[in-house]
MARSEZA-694876 format. One line per field, with one value per residue (C-alpha): residue number from 1; z, y, x. Coordinates in Angstrom, 3 decimals, always signed. Layout:
<nodes>
bado	NUM:...
z	Z:...
y	Y:...
x	X:...
</nodes>
This chain:
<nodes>
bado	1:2:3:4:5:6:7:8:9:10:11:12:13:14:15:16:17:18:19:20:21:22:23:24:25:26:27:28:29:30:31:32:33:34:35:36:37:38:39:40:41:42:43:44:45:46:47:48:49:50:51:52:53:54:55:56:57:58:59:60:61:62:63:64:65:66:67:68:69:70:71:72:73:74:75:76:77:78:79:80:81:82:83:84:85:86:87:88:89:90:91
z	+69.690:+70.864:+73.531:+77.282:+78.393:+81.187:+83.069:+82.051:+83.324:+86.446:+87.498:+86.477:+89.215:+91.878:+91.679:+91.486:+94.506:+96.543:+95.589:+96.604:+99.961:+100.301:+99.822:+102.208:+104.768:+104.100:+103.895:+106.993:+109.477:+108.184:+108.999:+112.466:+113.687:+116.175:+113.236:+112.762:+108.977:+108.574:+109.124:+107.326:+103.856:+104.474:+104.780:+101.622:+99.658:+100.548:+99.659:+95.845:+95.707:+95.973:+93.628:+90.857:+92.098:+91.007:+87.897:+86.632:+84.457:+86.284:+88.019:+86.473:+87.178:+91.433:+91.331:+89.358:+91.614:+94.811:+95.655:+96.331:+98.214:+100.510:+100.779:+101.758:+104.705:+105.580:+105.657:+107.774:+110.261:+110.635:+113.012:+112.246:+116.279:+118.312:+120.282:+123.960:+125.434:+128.642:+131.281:+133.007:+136.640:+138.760:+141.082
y	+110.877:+109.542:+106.515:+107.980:+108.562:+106.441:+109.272:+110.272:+106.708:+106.880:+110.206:+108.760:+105.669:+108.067:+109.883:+106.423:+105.305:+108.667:+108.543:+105.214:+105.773:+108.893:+106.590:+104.091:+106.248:+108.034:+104.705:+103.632:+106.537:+106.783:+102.429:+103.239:+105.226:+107.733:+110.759:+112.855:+112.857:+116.154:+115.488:+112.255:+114.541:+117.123:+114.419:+112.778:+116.325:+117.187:+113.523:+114.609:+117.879:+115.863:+113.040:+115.929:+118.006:+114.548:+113.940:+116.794:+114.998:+112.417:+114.345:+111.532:+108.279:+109.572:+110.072:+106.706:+104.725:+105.788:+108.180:+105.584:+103.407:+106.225:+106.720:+102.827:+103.464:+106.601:+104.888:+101.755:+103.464:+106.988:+107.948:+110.882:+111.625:+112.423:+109.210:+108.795:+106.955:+105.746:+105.529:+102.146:+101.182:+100.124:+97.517
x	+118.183:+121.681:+121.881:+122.220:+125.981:+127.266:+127.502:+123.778:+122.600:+124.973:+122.885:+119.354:+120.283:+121.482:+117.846:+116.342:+118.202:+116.971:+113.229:+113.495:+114.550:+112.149:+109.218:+110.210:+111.130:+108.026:+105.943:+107.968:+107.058:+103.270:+102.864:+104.243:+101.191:+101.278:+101.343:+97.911:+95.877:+97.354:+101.003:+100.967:+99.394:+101.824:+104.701:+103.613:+103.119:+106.619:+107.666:+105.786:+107.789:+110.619:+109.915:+109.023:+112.232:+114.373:+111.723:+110.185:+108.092:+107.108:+103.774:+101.153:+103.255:+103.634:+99.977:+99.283:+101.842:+102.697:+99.842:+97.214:+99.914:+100.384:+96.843:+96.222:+98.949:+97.167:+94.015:+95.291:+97.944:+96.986:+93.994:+91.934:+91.365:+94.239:+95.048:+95.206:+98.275:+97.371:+100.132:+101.226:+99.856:+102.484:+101.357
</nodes>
């Protein structure tokens, strides 16, 4: 097995870069609330289609690593009842 090219480790970063900011915006919109149980598991399933669509063979490590990290935001931001926003009295 031959080193990586440049161009080889070049692409590797660029995937790294865009999983990256796929979990954080993903970790960003579940931590600030308002989003049901349901849309916060279907916004981290598509967030695992895209990991394994960058790393095919990374299945195991996204369900090692960032699976129960997104289910510890779940579990702290996301309600399982819709929430009620009550409207401001004006005085």
């Amino acid at each position: 097995m031959s080193a990586p090219s440049p161009e080889e480790i070049a692409e590797e970063d660029r995937r790294a870069r865009q999983l990256r900011l796929i979990v954080d915006l993903t970790c960003s919109v579940i931590a600030q609330g308002g989003i049901g149980r349901q849309e916060a598991e279907a916004l981290v399933g598509a967030t695992r289609r895209r990991a394994l669509a960058l790393f095919p063979d990374k299945g195991e490590t996204f369900d090692l690593v960032l699976a129960p990290r997104f289910g510890r935001l779940i579990a702290e931001f996301v309600s399982s009842a819709p929430s009620k926003v009550l409207p401001f009295r004006r005085r």
